[in-house]
N, C-alpha and C positions, 0 to 999 in steps of 0.2 A: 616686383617693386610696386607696392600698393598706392603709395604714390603718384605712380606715374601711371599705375595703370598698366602695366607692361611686365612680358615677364622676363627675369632677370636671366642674365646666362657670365659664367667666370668667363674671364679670360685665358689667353689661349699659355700655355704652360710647356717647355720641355721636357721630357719623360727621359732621364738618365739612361744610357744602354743598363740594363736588367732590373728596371724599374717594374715598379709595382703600380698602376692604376687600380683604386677601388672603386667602383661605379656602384651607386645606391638611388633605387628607385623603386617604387612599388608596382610599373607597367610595364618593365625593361625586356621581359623575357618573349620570346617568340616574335621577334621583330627582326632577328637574323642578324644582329649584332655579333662583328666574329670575335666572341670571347674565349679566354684558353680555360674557363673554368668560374661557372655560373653555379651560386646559392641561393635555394628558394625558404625563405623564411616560412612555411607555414601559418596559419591561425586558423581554430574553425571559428563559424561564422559568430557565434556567441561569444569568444575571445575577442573578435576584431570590434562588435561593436561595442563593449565594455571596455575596451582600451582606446580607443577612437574619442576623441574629446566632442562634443557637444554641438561646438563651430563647424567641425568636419564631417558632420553625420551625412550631409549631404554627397560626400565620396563613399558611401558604403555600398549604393549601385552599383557604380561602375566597379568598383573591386569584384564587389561577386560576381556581375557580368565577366566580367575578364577573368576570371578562375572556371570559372563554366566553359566560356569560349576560346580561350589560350589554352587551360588546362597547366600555368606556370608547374606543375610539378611533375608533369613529363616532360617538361622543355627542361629542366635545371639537370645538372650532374650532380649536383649535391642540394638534401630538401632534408629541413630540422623542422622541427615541432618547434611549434615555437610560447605556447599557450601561457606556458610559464617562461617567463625571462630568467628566472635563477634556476632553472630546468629543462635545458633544450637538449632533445632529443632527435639524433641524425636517424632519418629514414632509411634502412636496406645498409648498401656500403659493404 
C-alpha cells in the first residue's frame, strides 16, 4: 500500500477440503514452507534484466543474491526455463 506506506497482506480465506492454494513469489523457496509441490520459474540473468521494468532494477540484487545463496533450483520439485514465456522448458522430469 503505497499510500500508506505499508505493506499490504489479503485477508484470511477458507480453503475448501481438496482445495488448490497457488502461492506466487519470487523468494518463497528454501524457507521451509511445507508445500506438496513447488515450481521454480527459471530466468538467466540476461533474461531477468530485460524483462524486469526500469522501476524495479533495483530487485535485481537481491534476486541474483538469493539464486546464488538459496540456489531456488534445487529446492523446487519442478524448475521450467523460463527465458521465453511462449517457450517454457521443464527441466529433467
Amino acid at each position: 500500500d503505497a499510500a500508506r506506506d505499508r505493506a499490504t497482506r489479503a485477508g484470511y480465506a477458507t480453503l475448501p477440503q481438496g482445495g488448490v492454494l497457488l502461492l506466487d513469489g519470487p523468494l518463497l523457496l528454501g524457507k521451509g514452507l511445507p508445500l506438496d509441490l513447488s515450481v521454480h520459474l527459471w530466468l538467466s540473468s540476461g533474461a531477468l534484466k530485460r524483462r524486469t521494468p526500469a522501476q524495479d532494477a533495483w530487485t535485481l540484487e537481491a534476486l541474483e543474491r538469493y539464486a546464488e545463496e538459496i540456489r531456488p533450483s534445487d529446492e523446487a520439485d519442478l524448475v521450467v526455463r523460463y527465458d521465453h514465456p511462449a517457450h517454457p522448458a521443464l527441466v529433467g522430469g
